[in-house]
mmCIF file of the N, C-alpha and C atoms, coordinates in Angstrom:
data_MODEL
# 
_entry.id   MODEL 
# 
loop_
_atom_site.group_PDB 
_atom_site.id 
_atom_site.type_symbol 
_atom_site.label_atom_id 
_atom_site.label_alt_id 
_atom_site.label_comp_id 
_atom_site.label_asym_id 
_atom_site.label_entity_id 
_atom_site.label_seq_id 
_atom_site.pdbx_PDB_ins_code 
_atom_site.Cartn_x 
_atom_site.Cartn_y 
_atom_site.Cartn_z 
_atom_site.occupancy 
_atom_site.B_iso_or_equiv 
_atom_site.pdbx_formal_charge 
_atom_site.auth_seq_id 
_atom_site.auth_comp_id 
_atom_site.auth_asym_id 
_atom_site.auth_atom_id 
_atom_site.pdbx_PDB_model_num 
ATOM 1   N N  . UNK A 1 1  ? 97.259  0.296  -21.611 1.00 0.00 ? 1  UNK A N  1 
ATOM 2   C CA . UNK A 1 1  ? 96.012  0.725  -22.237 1.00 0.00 ? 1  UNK A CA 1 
ATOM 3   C C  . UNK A 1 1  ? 94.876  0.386  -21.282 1.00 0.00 ? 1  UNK A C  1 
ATOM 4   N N  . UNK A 1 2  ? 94.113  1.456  -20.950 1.00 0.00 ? 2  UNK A N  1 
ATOM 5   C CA . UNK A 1 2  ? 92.901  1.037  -19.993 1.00 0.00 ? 2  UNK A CA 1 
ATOM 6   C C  . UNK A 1 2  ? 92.184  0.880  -20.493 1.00 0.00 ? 2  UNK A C  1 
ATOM 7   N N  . UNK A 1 3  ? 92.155  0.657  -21.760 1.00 0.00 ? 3  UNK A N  1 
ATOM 8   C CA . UNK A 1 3  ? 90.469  0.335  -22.499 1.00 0.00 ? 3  UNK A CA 1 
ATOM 9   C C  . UNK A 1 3  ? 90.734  -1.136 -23.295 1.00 0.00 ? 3  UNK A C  1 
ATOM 10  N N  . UNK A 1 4  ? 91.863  -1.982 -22.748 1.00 0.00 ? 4  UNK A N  1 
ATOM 11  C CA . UNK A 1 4  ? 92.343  -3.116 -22.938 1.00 0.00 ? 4  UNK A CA 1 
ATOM 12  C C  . UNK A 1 4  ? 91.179  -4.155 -23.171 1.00 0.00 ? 4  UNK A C  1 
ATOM 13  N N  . UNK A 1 5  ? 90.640  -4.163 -22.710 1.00 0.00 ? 5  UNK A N  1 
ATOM 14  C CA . UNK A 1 5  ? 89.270  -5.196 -22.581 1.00 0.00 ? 5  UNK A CA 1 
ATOM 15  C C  . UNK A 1 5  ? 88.223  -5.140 -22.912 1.00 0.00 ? 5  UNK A C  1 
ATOM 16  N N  . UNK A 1 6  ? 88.145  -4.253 -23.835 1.00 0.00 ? 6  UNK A N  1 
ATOM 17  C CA . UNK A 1 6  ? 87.062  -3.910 -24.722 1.00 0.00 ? 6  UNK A CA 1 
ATOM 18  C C  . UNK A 1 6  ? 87.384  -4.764 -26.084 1.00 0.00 ? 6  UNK A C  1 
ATOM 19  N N  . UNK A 1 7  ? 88.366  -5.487 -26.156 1.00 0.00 ? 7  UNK A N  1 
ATOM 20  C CA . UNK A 1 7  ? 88.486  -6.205 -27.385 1.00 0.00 ? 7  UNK A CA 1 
ATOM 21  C C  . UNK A 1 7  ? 88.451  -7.418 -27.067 1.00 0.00 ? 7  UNK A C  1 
ATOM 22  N N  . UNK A 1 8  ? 88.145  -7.842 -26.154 1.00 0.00 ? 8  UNK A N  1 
ATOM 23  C CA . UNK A 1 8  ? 87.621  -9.359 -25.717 1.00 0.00 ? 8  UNK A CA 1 
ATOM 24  C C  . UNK A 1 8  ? 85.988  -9.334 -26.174 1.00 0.00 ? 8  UNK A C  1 
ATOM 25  N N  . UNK A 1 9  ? 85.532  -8.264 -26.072 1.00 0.00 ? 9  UNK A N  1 
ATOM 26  C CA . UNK A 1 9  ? 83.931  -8.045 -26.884 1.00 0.00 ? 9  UNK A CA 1 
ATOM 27  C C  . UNK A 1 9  ? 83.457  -7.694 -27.830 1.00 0.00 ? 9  UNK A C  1 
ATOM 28  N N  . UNK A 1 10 ? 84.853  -7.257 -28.270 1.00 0.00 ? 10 UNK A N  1 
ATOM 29  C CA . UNK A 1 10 ? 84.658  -6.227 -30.014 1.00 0.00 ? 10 UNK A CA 1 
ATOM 30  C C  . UNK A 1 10 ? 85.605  -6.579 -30.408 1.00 0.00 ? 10 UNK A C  1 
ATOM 31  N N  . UNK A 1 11 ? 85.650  -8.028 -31.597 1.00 0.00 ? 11 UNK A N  1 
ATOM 32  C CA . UNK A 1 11 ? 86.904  -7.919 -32.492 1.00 0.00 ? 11 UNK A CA 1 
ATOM 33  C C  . UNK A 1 11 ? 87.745  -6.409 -33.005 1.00 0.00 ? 11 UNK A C  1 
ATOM 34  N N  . UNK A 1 12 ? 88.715  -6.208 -32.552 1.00 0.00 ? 12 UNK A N  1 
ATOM 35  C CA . UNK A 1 12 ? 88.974  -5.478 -33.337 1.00 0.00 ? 12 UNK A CA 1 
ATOM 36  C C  . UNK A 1 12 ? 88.999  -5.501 -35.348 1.00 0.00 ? 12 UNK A C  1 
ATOM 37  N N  . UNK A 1 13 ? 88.691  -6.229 -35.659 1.00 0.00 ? 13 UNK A N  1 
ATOM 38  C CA . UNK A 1 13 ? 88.520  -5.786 -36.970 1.00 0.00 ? 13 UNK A CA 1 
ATOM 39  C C  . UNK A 1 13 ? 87.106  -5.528 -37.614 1.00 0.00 ? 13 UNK A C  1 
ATOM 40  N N  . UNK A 1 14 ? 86.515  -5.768 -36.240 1.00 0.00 ? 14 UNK A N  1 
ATOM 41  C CA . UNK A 1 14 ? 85.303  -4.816 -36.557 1.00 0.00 ? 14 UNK A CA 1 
ATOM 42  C C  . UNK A 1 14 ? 84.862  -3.602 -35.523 1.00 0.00 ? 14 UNK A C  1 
ATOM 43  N N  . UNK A 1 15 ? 85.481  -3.585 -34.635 1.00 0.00 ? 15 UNK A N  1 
ATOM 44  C CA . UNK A 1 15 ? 85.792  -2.524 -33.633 1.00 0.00 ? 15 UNK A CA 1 
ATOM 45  C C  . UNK A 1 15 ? 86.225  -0.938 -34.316 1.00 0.00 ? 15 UNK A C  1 
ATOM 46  N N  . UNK A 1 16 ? 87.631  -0.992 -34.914 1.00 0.00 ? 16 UNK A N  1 
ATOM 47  C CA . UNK A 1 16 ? 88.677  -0.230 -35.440 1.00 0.00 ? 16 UNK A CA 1 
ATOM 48  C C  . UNK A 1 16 ? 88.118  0.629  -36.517 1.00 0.00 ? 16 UNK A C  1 
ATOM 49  N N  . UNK A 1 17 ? 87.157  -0.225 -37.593 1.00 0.00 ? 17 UNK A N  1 
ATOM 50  C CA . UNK A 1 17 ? 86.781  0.599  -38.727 1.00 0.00 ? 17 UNK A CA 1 
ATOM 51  C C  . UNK A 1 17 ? 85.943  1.108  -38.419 1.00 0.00 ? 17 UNK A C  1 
ATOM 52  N N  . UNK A 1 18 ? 84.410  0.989  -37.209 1.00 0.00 ? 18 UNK A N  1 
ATOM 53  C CA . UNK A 1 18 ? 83.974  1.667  -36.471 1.00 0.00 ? 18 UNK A CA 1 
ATOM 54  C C  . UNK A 1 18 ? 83.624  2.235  -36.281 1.00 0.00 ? 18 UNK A C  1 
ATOM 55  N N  . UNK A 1 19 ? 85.265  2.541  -35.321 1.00 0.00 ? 19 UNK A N  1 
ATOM 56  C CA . UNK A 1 19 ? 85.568  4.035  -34.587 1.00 0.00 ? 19 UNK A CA 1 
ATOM 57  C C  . UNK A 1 19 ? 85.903  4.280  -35.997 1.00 0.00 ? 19 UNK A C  1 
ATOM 58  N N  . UNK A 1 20 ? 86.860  4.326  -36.690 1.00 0.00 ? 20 UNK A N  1 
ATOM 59  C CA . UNK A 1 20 ? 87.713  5.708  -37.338 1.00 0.00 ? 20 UNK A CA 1 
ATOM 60  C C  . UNK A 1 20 ? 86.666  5.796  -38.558 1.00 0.00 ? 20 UNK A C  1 
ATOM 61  N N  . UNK A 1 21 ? 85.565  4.979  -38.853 1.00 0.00 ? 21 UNK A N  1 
ATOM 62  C CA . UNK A 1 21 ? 84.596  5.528  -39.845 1.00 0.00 ? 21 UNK A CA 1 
ATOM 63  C C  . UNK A 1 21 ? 83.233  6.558  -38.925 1.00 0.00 ? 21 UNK A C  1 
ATOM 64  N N  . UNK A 1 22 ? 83.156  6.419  -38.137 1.00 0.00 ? 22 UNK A N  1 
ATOM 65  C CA . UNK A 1 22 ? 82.171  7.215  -36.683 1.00 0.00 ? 22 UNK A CA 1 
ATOM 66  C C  . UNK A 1 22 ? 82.446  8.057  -36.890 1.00 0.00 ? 22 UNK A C  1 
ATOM 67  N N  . UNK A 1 23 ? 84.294  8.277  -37.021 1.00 0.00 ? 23 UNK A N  1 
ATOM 68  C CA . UNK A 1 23 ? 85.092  9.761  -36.705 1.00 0.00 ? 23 UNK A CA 1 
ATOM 69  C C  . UNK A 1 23 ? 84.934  10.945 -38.311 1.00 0.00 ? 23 UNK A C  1 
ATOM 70  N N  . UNK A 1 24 ? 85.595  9.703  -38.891 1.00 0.00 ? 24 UNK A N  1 
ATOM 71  C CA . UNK A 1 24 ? 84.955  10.475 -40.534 1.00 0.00 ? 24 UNK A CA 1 
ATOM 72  C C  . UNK A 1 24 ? 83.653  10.756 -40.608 1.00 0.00 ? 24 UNK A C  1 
ATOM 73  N N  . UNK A 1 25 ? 82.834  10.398 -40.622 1.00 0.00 ? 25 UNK A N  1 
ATOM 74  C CA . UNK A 1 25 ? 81.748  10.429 -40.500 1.00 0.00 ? 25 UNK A CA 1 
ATOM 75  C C  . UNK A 1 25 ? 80.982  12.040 -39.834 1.00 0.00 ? 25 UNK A C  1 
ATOM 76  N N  . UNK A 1 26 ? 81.287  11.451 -38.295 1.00 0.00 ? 26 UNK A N  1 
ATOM 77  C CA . UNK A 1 26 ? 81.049  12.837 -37.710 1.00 0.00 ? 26 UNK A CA 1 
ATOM 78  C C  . UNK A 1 26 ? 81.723  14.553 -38.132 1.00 0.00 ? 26 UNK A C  1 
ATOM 79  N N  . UNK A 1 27 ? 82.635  14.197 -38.688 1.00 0.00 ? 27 UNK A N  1 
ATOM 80  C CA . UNK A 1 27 ? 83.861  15.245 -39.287 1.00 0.00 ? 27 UNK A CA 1 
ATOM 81  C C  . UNK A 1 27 ? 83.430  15.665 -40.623 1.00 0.00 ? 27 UNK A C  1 
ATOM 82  N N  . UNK A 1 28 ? 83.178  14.909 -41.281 1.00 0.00 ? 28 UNK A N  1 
ATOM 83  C CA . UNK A 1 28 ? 82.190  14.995 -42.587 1.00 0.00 ? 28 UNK A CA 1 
ATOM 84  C C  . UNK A 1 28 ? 80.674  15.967 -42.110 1.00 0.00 ? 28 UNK A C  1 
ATOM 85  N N  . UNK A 1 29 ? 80.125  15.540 -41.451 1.00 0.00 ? 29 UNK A N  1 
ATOM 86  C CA . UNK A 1 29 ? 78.843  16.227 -40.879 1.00 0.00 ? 29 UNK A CA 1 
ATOM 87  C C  . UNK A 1 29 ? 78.956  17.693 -40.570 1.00 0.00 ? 29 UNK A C  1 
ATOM 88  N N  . UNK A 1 30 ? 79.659  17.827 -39.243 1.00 0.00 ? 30 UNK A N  1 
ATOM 89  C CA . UNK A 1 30 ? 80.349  19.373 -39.226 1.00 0.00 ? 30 UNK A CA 1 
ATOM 90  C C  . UNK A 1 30 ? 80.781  20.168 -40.142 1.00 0.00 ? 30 UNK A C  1 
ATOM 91  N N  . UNK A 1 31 ? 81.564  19.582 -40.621 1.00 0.00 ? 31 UNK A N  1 
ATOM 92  C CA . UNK A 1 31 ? 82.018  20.461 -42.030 1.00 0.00 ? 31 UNK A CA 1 
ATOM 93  C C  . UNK A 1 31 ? 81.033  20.871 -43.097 1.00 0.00 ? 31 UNK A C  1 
ATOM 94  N N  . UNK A 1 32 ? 79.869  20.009 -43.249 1.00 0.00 ? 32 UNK A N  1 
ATOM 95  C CA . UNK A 1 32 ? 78.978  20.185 -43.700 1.00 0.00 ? 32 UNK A CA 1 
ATOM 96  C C  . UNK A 1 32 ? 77.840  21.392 -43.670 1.00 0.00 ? 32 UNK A C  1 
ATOM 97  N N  . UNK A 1 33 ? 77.761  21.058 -42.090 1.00 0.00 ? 33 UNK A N  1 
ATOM 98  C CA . UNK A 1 33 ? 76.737  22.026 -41.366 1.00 0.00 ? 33 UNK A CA 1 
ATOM 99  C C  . UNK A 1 33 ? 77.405  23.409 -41.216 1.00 0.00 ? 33 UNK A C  1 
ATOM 100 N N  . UNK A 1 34 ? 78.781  23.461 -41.046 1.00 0.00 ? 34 UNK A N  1 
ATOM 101 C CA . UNK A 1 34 ? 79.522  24.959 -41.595 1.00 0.00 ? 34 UNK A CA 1 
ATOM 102 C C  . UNK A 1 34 ? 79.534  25.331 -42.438 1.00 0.00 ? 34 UNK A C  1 
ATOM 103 N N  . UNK A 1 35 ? 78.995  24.545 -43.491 1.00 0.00 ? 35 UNK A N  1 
ATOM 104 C CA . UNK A 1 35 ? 79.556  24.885 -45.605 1.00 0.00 ? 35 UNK A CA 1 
ATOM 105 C C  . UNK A 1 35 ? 78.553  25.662 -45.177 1.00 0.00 ? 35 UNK A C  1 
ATOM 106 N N  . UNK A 1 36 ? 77.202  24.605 -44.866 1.00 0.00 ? 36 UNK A N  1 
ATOM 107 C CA . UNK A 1 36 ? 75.616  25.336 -44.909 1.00 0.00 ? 36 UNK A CA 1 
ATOM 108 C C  . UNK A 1 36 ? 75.200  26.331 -44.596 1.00 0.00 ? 36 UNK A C  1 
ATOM 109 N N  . UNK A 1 37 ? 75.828  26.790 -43.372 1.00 0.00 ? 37 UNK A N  1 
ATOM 110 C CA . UNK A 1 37 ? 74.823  27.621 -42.633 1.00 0.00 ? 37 UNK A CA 1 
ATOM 111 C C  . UNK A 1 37 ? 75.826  28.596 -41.604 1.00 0.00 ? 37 UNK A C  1 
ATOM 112 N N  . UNK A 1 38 ? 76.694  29.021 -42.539 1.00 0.00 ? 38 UNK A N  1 
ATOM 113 C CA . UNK A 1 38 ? 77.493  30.039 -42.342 1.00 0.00 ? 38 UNK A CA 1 
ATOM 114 C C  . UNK A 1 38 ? 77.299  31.051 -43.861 1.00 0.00 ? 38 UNK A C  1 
ATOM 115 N N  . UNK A 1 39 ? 77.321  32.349 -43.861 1.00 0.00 ? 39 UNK A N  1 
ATOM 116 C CA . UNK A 1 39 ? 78.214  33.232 -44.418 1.00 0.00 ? 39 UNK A CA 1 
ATOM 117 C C  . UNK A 1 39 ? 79.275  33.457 -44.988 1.00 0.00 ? 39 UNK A C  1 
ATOM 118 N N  . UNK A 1 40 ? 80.231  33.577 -44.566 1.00 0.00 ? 40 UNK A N  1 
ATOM 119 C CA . UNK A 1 40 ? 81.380  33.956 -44.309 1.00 0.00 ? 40 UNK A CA 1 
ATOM 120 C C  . UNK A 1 40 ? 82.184  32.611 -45.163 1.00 0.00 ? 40 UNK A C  1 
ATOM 121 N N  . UNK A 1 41 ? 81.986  31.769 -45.210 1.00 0.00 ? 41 UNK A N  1 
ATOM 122 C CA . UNK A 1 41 ? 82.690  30.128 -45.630 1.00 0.00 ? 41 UNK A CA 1 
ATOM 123 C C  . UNK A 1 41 ? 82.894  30.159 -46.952 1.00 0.00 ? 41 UNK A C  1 
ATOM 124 N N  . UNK A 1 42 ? 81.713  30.431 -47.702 1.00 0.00 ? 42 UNK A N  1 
ATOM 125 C CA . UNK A 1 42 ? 81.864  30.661 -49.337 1.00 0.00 ? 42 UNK A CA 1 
ATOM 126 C C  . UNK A 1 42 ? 82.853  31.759 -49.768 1.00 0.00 ? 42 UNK A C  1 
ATOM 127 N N  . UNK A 1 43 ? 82.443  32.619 -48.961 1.00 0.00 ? 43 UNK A N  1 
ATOM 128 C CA . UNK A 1 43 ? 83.227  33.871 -49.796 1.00 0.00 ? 43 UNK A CA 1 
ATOM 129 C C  . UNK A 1 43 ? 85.001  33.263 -49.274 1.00 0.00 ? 43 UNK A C  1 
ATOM 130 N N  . UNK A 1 44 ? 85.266  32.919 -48.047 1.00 0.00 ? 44 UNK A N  1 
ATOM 131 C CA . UNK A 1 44 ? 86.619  32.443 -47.994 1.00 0.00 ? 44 UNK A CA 1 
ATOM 132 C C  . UNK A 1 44 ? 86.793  31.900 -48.902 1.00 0.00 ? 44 UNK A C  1 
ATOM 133 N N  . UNK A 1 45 ? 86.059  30.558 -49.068 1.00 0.00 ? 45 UNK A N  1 
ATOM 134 C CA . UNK A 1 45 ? 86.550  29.971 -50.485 1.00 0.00 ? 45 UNK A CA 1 
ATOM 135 C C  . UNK A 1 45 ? 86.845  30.465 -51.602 1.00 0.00 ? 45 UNK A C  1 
ATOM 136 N N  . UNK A 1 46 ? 85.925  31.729 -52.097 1.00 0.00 ? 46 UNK A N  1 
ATOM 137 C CA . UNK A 1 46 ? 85.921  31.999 -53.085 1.00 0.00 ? 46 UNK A CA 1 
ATOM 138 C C  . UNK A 1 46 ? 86.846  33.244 -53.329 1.00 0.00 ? 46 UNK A C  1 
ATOM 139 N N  . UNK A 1 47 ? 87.520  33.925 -51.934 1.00 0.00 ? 47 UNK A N  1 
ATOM 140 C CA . UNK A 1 47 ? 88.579  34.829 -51.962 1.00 0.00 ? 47 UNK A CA 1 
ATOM 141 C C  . UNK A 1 47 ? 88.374  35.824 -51.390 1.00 0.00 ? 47 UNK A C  1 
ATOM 142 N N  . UNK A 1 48 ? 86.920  36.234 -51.557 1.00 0.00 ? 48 UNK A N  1 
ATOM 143 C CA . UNK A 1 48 ? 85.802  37.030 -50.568 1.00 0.00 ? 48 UNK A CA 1 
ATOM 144 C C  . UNK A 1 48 ? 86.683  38.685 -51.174 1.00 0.00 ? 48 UNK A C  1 
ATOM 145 N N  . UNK A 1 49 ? 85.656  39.436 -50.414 1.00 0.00 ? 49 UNK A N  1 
ATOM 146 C CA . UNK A 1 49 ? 86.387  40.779 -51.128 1.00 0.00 ? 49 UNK A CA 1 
ATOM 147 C C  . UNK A 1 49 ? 87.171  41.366 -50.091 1.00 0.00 ? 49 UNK A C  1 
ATOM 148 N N  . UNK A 1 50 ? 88.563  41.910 -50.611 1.00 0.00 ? 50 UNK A N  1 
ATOM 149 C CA . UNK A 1 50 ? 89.344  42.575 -50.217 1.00 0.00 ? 50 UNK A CA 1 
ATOM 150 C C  . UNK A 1 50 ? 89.162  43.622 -49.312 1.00 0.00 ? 50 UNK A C  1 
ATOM 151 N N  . UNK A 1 51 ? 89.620  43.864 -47.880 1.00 0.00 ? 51 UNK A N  1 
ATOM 152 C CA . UNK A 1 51 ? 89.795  44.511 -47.215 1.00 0.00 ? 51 UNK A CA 1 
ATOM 153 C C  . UNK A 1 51 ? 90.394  45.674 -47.510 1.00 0.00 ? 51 UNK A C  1 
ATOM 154 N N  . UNK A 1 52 ? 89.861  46.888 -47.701 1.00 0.00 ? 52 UNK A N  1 
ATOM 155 C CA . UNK A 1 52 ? 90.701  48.332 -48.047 1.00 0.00 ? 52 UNK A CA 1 
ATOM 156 C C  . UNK A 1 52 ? 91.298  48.594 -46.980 1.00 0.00 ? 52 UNK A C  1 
ATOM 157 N N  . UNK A 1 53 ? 92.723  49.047 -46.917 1.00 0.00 ? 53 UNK A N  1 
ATOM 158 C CA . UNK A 1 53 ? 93.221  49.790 -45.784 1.00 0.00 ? 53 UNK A CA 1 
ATOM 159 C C  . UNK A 1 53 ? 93.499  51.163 -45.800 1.00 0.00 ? 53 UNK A C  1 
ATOM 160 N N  . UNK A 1 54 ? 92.966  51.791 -45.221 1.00 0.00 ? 54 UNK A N  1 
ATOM 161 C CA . UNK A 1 54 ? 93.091  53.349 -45.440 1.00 0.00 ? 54 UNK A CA 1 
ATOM 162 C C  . UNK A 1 54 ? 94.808  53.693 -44.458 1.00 0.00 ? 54 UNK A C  1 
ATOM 163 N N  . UNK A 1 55 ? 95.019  54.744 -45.240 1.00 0.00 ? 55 UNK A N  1 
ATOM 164 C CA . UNK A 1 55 ? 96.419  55.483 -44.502 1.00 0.00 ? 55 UNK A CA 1 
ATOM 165 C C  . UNK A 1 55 ? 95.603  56.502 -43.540 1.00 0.00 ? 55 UNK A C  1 
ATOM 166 N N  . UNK A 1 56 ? 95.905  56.322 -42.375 1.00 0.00 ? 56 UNK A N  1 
ATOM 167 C CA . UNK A 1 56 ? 95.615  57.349 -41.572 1.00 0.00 ? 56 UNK A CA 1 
ATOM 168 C C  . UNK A 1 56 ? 96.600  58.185 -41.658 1.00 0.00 ? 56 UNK A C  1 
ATOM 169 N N  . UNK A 1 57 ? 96.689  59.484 -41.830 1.00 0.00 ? 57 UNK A N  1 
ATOM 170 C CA . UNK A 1 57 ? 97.921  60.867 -41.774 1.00 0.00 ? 57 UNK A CA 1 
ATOM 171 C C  . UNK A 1 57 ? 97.813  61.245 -40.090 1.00 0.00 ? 57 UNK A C  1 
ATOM 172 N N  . UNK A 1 58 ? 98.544  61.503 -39.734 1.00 0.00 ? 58 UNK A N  1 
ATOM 173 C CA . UNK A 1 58 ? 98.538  62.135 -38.586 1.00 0.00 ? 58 UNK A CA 1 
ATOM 174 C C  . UNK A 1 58 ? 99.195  63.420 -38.019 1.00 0.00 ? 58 UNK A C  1 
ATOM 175 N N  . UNK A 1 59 ? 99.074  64.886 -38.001 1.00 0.00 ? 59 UNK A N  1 
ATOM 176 C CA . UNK A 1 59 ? 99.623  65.702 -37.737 1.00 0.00 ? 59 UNK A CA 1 
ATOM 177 C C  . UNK A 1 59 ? 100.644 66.258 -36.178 1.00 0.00 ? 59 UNK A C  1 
ATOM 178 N N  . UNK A 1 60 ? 102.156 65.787 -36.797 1.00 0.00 ? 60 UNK A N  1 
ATOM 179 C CA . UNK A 1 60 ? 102.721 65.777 -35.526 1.00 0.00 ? 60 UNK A CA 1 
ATOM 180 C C  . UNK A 1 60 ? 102.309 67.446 -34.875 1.00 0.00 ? 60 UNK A C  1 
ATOM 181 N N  . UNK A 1 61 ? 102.722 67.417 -33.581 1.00 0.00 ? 61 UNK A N  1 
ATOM 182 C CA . UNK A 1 61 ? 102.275 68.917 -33.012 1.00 0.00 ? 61 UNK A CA 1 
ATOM 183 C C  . UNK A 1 61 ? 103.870 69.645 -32.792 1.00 0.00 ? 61 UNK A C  1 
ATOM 184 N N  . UNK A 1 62 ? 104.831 68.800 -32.724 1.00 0.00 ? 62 UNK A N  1 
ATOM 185 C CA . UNK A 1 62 ? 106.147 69.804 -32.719 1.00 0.00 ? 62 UNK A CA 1 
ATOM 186 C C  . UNK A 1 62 ? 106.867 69.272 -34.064 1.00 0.00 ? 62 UNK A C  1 
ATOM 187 N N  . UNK A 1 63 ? 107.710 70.389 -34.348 1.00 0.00 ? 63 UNK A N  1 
ATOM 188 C CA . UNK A 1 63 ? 108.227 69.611 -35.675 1.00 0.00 ? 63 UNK A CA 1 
ATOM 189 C C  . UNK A 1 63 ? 109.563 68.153 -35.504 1.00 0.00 ? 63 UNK A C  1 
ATOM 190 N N  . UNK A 1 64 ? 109.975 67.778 -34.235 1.00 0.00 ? 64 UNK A N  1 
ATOM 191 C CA . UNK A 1 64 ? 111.029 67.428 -33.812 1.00 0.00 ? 64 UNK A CA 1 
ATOM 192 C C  . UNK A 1 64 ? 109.975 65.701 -34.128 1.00 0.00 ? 64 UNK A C  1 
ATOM 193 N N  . UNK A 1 65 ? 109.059 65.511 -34.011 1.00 0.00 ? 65 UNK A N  1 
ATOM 194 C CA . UNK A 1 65 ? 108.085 64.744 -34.003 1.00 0.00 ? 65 UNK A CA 1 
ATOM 195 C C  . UNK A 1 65 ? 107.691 64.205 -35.559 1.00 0.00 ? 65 UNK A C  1 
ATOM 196 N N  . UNK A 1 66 ? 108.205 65.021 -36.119 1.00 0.00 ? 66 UNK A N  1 
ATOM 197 C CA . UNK A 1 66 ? 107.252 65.126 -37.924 1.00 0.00 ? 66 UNK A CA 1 
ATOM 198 C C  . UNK A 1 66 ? 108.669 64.093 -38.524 1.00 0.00 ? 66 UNK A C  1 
ATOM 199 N N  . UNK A 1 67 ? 109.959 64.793 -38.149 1.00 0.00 ? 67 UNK A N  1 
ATOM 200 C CA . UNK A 1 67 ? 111.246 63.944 -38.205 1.00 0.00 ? 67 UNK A CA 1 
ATOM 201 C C  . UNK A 1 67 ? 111.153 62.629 -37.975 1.00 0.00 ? 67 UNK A C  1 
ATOM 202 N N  . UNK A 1 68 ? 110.892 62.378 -36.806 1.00 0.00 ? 68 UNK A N  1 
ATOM 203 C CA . UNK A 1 68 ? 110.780 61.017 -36.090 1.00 0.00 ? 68 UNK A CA 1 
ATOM 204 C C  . UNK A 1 68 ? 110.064 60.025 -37.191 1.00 0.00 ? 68 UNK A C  1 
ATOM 205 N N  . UNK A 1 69 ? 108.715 60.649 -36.947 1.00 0.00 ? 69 UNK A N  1 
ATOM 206 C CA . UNK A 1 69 ? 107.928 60.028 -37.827 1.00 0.00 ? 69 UNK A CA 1 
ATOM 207 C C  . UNK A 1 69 ? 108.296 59.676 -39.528 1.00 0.00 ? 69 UNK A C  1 
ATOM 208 N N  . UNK A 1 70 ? 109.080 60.828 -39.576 1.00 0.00 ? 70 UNK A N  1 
ATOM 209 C CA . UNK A 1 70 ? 109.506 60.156 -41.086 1.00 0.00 ? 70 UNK A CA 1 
ATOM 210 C C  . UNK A 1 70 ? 110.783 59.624 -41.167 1.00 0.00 ? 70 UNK A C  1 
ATOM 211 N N  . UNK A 1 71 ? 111.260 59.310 -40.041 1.00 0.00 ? 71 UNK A N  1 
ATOM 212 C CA . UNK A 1 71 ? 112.153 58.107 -39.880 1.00 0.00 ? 71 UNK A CA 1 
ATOM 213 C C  . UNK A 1 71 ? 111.812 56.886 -40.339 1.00 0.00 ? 71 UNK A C  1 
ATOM 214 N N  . UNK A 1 72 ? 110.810 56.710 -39.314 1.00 0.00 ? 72 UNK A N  1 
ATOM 215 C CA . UNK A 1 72 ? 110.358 55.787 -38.579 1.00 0.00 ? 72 UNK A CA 1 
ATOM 216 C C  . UNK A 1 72 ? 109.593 55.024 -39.904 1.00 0.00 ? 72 UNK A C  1 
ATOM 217 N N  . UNK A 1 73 ? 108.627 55.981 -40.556 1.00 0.00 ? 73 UNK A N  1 
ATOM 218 C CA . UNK A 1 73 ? 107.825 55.145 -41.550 1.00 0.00 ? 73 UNK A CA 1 
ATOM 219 C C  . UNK A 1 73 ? 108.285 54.432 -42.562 1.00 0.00 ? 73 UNK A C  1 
ATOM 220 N N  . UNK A 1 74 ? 109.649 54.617 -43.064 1.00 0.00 ? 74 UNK A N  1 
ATOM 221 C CA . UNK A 1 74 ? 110.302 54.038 -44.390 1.00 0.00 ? 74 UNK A CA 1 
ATOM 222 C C  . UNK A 1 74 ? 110.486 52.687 -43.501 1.00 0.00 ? 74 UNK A C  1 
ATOM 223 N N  . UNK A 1 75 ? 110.396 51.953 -44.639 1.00 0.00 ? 75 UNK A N  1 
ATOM 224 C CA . UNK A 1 75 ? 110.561 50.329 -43.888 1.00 0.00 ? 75 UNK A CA 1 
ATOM 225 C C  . UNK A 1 75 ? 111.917 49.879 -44.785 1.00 0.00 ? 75 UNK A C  1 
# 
């Protein structure tokens, strides 16, 4: 550990909670400032509205093609 000697100056038991309360902390904040001041965040949460997908048709040009295609589309 290269940061070995940083606990000759900082008990770790007051070192440790700290850091990993600094970290919550800062992580808490961000998340925050995204709830806020985004768009898009609520409606995820909330399920947001559904994307329509349209069927595009497409007209094959030989009929050997129209076959294929209706092979191809049954899943």
């Amino acid at each position: 550990m290269n940061q070995g000697r940083l606990w000759t100056v900082v008990k770790p038991t007051v070192g440790l909670p700290l850091l990993i309360g600094g970290v919550a902390v800062t992580s808490l904040l961000i998340h925050t400032a995204v709830l806020t001041h985004t768009t898009w965040m609520g409606a995820f949460f909330q399920g947001g509205s559904k994307a329509k997908t349209a069927m595009i048709e497409t007209q094959p040009q030989t009929p050997g093609a129209k076959v294929l295609a209706m092979a191809t589309s049954s899943n």
